[in-house]
ZAMARVO-79914 format. One record per residue: residue number from 1; z, x, y of N, C-alpha, C in turn. Coordinates in nm, 4 decimals. Layout:
BEGIN
 num      n_w      n_u      n_v     ca_w     ca_u     ca_v      c_w      c_u      c_v
 NUM        Z        X        Y        Z        X        Y        Z        X        Y
...
***
This chain:
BEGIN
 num      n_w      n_u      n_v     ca_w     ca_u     ca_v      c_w      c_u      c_v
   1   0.0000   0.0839  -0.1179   0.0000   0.0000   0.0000   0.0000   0.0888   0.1247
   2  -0.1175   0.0408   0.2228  -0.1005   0.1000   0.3435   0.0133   0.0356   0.4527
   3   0.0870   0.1201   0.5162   0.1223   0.0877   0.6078   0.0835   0.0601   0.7494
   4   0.0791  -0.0368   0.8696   0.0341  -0.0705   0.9368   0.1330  -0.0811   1.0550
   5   0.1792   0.0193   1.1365   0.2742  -0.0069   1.2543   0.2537  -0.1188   1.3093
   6   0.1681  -0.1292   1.3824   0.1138  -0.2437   1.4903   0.1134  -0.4002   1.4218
   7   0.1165  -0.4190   1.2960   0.1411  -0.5244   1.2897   0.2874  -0.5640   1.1717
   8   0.3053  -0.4566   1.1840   0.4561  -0.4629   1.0708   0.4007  -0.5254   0.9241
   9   0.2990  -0.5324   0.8641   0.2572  -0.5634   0.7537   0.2171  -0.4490   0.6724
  10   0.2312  -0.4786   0.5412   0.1605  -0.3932   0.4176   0.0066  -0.4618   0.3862
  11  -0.0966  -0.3749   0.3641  -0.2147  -0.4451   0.2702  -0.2579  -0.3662   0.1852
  12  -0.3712  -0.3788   0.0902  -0.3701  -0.2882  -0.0199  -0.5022  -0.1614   0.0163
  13  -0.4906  -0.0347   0.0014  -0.5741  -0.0058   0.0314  -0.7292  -0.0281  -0.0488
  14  -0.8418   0.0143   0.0284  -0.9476  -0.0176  -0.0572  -1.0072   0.0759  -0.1596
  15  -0.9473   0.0411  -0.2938  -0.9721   0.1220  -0.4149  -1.1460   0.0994  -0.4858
  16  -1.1844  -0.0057  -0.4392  -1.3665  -0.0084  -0.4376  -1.4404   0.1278  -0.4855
  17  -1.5305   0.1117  -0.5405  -1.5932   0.2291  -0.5897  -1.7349   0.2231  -0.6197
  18  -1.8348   0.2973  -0.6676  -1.9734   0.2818  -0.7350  -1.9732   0.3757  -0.8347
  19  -2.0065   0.3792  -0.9257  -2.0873   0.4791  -1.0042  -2.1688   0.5261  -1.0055
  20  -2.2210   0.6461  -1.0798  -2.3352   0.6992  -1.1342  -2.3187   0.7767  -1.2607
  21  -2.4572   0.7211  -1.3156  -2.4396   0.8333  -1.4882  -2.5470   0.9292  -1.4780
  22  -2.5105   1.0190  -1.5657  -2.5681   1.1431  -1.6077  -2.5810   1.1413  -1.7705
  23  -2.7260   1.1655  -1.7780  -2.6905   1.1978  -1.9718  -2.7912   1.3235  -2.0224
  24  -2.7541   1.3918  -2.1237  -2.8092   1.5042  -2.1983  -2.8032   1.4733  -2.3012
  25  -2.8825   1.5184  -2.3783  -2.8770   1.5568  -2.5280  -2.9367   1.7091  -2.5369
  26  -2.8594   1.7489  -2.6347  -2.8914   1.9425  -2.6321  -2.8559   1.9215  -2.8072
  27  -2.8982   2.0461  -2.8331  -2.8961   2.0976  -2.9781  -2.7086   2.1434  -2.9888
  28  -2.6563   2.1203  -3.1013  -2.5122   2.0988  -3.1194  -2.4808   2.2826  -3.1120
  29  -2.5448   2.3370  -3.1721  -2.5412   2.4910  -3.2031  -2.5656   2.5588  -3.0820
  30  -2.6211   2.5102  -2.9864  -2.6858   2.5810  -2.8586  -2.5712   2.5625  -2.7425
  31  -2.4991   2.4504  -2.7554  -2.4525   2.4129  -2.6672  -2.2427   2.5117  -2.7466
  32  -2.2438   2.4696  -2.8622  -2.1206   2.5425  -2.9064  -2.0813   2.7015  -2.8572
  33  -2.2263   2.7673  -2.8925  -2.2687   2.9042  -2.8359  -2.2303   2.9630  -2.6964
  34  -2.2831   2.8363  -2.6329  -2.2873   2.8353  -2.4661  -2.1790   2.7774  -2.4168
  35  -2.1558   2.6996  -2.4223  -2.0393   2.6138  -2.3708  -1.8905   2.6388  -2.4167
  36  -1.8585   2.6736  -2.5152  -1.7324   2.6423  -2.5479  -1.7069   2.8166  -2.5573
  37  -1.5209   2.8004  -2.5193  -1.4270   2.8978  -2.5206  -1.3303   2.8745  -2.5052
  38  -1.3025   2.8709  -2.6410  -1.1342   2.8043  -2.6835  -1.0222   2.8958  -2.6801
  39  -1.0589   3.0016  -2.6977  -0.9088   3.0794  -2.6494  -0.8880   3.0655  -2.5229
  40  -0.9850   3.0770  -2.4474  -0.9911   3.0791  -2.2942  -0.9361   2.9409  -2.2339
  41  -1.0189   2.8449  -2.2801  -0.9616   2.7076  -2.2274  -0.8505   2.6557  -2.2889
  42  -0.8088   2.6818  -2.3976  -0.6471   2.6468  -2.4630  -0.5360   2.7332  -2.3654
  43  -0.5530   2.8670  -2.3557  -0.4583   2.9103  -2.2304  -0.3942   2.8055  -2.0898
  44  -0.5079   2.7303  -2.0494  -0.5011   2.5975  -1.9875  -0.4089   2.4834  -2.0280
  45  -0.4527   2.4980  -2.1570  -0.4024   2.3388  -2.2271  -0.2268   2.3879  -2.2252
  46  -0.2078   2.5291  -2.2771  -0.0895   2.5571  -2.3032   0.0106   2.5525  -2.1861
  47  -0.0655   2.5612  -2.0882   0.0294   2.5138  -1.9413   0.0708   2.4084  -1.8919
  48  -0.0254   2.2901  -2.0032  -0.0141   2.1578  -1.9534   0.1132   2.0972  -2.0529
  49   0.1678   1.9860  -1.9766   0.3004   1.9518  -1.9932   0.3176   1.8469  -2.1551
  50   0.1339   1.8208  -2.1588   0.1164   1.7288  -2.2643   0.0284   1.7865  -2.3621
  51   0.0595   1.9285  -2.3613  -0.0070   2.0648  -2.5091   0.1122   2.0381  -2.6202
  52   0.0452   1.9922  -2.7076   0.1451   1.9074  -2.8282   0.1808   1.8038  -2.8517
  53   0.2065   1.7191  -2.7364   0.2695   1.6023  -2.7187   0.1962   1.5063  -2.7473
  54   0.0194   1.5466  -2.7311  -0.0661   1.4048  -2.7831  -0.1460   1.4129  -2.8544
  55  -0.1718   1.3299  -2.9158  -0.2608   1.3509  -3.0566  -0.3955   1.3240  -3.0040
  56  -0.4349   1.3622  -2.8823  -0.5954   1.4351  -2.7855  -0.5544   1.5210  -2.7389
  57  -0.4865   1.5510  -2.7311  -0.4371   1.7214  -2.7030  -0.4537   1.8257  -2.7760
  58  -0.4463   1.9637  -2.7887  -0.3995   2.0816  -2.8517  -0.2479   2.1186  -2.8958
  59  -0.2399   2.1597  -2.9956  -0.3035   2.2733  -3.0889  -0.3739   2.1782  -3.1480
  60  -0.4735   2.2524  -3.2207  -0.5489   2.1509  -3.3569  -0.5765   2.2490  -3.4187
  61  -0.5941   2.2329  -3.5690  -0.6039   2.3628  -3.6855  -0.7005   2.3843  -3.7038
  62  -0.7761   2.4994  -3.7448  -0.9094   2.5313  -3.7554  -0.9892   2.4009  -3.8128
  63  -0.9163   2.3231  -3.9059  -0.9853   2.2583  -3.9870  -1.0542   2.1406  -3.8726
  64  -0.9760   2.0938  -3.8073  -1.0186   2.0082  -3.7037  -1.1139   2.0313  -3.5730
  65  -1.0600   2.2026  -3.5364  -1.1786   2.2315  -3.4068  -1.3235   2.3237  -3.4991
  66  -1.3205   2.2822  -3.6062  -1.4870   2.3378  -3.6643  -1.5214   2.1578  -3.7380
  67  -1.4826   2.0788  -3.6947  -1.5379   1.9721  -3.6910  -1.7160   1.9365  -3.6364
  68  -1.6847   2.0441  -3.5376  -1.8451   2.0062  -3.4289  -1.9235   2.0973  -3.5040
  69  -1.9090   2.1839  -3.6222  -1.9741   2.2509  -3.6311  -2.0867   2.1641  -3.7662
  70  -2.0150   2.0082  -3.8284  -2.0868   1.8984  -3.9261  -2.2344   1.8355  -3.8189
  71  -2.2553   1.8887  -3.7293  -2.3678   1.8533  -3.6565  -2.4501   1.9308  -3.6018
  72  -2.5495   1.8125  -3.5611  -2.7033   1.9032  -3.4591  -2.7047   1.9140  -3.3616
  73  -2.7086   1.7678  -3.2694  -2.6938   1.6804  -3.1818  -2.5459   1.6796  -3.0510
  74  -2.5628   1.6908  -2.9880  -2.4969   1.6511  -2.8666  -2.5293   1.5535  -2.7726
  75  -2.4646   1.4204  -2.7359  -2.5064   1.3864  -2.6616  -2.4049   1.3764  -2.5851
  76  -2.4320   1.4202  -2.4368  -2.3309   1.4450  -2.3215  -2.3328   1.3107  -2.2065
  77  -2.2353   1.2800  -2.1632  -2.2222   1.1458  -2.0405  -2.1617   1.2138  -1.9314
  78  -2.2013   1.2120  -1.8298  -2.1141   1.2655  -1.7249  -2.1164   1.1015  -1.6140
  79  -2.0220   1.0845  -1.5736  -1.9560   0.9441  -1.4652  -1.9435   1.0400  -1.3381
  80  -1.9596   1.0227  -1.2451  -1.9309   0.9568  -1.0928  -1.9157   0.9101  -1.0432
  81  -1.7799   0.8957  -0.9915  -1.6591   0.7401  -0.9468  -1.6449   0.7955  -0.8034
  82  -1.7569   0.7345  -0.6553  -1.7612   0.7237  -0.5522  -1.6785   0.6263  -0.4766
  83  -1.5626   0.6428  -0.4640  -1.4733   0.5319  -0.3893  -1.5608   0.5564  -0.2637
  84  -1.5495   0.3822  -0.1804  -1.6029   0.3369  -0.1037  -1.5187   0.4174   0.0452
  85  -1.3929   0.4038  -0.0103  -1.2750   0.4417   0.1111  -1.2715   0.5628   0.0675
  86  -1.3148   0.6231   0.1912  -1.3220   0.8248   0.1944  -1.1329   0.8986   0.1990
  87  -1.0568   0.7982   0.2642  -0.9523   0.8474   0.2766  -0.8394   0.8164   0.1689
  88  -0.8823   0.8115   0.0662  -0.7907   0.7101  -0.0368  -0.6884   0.8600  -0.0692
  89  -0.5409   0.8934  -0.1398  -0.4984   0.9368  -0.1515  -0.4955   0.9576  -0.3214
  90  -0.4888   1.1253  -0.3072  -0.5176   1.1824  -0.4539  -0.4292   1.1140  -0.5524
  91  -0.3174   1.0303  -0.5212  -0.2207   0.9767  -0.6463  -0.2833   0.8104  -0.6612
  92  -0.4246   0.8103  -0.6018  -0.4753   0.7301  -0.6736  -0.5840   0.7229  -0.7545
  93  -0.6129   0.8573  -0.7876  -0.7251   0.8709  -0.8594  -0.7288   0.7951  -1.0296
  94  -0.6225   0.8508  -1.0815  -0.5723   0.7762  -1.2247  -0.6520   0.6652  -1.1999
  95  -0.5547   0.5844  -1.1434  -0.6172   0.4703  -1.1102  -0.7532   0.3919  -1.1135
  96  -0.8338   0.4862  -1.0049  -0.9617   0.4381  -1.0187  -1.0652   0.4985  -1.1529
  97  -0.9842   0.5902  -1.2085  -1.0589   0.6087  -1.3163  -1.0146   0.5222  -1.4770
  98  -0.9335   0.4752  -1.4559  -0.8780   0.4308  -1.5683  -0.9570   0.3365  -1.6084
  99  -1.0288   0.1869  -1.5607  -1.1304   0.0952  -1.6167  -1.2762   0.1657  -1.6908
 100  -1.3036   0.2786  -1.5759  -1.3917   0.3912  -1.6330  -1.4110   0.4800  -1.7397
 101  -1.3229   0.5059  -1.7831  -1.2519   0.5377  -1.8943  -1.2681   0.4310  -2.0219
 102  -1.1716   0.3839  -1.9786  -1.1688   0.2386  -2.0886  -1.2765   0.1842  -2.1286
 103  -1.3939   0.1795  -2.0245  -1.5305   0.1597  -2.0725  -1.6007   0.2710  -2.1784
 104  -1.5842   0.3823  -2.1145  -1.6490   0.4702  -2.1207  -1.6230   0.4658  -2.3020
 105  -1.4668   0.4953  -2.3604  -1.4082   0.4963  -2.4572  -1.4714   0.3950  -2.5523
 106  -1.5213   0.2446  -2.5209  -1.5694   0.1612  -2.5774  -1.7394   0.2149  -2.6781
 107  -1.7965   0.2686  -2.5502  -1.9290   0.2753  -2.5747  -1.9444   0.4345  -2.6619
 108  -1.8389   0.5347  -2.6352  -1.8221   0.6373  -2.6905  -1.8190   0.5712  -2.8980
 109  -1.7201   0.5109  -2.8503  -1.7073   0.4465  -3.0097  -1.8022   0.3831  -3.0829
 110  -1.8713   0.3167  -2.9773  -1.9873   0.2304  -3.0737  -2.0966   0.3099  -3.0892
 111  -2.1118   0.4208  -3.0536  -2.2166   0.5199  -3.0548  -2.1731   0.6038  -3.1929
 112  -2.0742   0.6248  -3.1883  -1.9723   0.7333  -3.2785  -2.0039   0.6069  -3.4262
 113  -2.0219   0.4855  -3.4245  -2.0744   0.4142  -3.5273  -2.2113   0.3936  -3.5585
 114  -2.2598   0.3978  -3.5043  -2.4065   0.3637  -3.4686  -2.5192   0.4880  -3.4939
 115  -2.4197   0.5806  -3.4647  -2.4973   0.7507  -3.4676  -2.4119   0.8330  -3.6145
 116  -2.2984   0.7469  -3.6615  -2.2425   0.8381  -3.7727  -2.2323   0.9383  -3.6665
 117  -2.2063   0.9818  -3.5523  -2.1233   1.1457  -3.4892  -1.9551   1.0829  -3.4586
 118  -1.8883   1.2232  -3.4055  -1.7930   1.1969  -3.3401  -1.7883   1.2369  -3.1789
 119  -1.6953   1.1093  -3.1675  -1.7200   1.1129  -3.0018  -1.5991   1.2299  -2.9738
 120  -1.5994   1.2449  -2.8301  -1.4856   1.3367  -2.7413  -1.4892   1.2627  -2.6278
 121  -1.3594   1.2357  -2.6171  -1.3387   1.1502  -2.5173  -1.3181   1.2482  -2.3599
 122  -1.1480   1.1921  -2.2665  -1.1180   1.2010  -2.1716  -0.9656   1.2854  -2.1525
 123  -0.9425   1.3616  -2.0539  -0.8558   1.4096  -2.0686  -0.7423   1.3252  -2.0050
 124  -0.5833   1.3064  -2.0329  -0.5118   1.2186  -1.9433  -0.4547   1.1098  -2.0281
 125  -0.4014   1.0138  -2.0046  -0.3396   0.9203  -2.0676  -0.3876   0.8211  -2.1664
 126  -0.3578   0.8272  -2.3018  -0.4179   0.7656  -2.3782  -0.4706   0.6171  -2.3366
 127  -0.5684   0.5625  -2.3481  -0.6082   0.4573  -2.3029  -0.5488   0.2818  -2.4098
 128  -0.5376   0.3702  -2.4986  -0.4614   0.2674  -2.5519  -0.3465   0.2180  -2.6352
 129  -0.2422   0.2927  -2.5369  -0.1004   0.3091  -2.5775  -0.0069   0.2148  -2.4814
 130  -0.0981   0.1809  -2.3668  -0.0320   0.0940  -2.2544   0.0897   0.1663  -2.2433
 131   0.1360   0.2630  -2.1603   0.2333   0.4042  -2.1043   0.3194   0.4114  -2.2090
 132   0.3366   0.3625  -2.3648   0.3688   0.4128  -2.4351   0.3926   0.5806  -2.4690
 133   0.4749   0.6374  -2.4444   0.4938   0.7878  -2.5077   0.4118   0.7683  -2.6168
 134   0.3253   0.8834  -2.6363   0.2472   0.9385  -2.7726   0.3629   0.9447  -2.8988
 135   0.3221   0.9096  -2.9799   0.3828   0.8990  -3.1350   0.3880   1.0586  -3.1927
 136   0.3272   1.1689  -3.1647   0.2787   1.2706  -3.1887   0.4237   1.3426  -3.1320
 137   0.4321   1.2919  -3.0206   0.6029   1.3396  -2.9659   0.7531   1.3201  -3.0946
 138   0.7168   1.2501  -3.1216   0.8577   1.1905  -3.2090   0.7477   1.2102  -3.3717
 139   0.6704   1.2493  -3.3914   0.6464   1.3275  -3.5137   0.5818   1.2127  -3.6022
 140   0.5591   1.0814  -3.5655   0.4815   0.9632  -3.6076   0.3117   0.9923  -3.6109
 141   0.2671   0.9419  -3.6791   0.1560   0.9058  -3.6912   0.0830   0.8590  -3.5820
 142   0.0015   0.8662  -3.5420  -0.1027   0.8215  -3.4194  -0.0830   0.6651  -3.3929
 143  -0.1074   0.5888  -3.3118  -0.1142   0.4400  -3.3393  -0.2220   0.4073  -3.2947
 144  -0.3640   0.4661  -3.2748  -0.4860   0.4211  -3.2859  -0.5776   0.5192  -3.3031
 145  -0.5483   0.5769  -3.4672  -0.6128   0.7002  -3.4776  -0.8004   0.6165  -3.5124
 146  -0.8287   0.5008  -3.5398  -1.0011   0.4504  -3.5334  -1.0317   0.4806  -3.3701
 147  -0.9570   0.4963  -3.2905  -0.9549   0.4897  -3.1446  -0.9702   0.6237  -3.0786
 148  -0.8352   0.6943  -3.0875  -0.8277   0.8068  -3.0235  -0.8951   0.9485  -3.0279
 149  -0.9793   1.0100  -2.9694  -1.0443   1.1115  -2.9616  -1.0025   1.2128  -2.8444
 150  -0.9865   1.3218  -2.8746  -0.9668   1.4343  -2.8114  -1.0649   1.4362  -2.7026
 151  -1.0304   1.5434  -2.6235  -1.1372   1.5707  -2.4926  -1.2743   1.6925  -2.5476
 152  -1.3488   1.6788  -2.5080  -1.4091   1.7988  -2.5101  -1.3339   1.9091  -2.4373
 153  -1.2816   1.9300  -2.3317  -1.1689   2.0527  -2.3082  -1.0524   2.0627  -2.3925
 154  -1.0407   1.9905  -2.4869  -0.9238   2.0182  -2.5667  -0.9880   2.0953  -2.6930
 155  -1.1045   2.0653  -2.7070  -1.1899   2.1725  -2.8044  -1.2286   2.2622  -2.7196
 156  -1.2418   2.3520  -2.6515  -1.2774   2.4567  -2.5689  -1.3944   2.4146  -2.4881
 157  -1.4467   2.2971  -2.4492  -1.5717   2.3056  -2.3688  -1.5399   2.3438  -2.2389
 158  -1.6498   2.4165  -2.1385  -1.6256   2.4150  -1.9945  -1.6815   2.2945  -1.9162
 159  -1.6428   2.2607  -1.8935  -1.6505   2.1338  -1.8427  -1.7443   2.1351  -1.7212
 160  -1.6563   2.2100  -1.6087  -1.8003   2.2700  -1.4867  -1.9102   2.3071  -1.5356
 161  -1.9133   2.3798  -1.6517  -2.0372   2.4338  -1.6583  -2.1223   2.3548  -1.7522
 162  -2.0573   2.2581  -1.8194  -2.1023   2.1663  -1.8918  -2.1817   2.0631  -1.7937
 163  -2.1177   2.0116  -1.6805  -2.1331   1.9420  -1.5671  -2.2970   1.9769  -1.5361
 164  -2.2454   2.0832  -1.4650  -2.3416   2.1467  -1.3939  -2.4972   2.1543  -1.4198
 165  -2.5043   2.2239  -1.5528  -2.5802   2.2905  -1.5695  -2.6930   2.2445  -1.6635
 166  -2.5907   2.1155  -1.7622  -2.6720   1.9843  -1.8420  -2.6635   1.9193  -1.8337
 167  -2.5972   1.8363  -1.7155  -2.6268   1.7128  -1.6386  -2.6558   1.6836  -1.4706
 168  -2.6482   1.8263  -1.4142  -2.6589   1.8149  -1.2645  -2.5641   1.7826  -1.1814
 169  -2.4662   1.8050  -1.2335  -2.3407   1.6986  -1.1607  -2.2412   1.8016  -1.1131
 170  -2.1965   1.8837  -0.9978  -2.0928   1.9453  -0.9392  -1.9840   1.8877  -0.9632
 171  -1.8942   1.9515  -1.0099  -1.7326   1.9102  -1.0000  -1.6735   1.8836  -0.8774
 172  -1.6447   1.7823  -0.8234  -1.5679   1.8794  -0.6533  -1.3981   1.8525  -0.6944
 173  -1.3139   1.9050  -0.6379  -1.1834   1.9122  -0.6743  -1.1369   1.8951  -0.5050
 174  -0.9998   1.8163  -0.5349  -0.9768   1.7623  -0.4010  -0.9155   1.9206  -0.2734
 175  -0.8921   1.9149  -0.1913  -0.8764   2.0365  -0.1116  -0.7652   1.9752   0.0094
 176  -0.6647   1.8828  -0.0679  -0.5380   1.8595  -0.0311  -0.4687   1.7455  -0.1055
 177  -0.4382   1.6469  -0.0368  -0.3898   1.5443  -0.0906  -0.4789   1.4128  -0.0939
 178  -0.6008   1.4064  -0.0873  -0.6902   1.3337  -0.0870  -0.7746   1.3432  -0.2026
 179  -0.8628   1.2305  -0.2176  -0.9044   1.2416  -0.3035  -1.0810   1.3399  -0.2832
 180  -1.1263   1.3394  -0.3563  -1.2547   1.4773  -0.3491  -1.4026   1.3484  -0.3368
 181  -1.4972   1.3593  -0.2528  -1.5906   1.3455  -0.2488  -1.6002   1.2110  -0.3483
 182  -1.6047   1.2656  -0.4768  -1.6313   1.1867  -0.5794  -1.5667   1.2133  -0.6974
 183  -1.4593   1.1668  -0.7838  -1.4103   1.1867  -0.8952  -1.5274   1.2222  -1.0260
 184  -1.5164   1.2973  -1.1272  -1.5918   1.3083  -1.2192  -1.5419   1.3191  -1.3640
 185  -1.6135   1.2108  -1.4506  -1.5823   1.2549  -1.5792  -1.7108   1.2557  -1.6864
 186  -1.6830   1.3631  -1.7721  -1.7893   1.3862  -1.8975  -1.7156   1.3600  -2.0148
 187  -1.7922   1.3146  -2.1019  -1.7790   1.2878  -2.2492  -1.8888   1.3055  -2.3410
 188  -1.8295   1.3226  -2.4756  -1.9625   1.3233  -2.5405  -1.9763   1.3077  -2.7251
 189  -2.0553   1.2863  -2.7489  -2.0838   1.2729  -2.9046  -2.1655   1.3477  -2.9484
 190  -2.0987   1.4232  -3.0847  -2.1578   1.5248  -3.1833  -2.2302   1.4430  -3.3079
 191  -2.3136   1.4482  -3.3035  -2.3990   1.3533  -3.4136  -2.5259   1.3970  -3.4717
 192  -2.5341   1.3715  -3.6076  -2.6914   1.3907  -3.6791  -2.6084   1.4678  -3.7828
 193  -2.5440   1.4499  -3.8612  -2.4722   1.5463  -3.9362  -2.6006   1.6413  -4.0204
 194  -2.5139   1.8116  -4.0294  -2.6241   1.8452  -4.0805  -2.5977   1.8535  -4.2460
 195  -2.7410   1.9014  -4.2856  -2.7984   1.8754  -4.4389  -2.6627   1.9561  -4.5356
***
């Protein structure tokens, strides 16, 4: 809620937005080669407060991060979430990405059926735990393991350069307490299993 001196009222600010998509498909081997560096990008994960704690998170055992290696195929999504209001504040980004997400997660899945691959989702709060603590914390079983998929940065992808370079899409990162230009997220599915 914004505050408004002059008239002593609260209203909501304007969280409005547009999209845009980005899509690739690259060879699964070309892009593993190029893209990914998992010692490098787990150093990351290990700083983050939720390395262990979620079952899309890290660690994962060899057996699980040579998963991508049962494919050909990559197909990459990159989103662009343009809020309308330039001044919106960075503790609302969650926010505007979360329906985005939730979509995104839908169509990831029906592809991940449709294509026999596996998807990689989003990094951030499970989408369908409703702020439930992860089960992975208290040593339980997943509670929507048909659902839940790891990030591609939780398998070592670079994400900027993933962005960048096979879908056209700059990262921008905010440069205070605001939010950046345009929020961005990529996802993607490993599919065509090989022979």
């Amino acid at each position: 809620m914004e505050y408004n001196e002059h008239s002593q009222e609260t209203r909501p600010l304007d969280t409005s937005y547009t999209t845009e998509r980005f899509d690739a498909d690259i060879d699964a081997r070309t892009y593993i080669n190029e893209f990914r560096r998992t010692d490098y990008f787990l150093e990351f994960c290990r700083q983050c407060k939720n390395y262990g704690r979620r079952y899309g998170c890290p660690p994962f055992d060899d057996k699980a991060l040579s998963i991508v290696d049962d494919y050909e195929r990559v197909r990459l999504i990159g989103i662009k979430i343009i809020p309308n209001n330039k001044q919106l504040p960075l503790s609302l980004a969650n926010d505007m990405m979360e329906p985005v997400i939730r979509e995104m997660n839908e169509e990831l899945l029906d592809l991940e059926q449709s294509l026999g691959g596996y998807a990689f989702g989003f990094v951030g709060a499970c989408p369908y735990c409703d702020g439930e603590p992860c089960a992975r914390i208290s040593g339980h079983p997943c509670r929507h393991p048909e659902k839940v998929r790891p990030s591609l940065e939780a398998f070592g992808f670079d994400m900027s350069k993933t962005a960048q370079n096979l879908l056209g899409l700059e990262i921008k990162w905010s440069q205070g307490k605001q939010i950046p230009e345009y929020l961005t997220l990529v996802c993607g599915l490993f599919y065509q299993k090989t022979r």
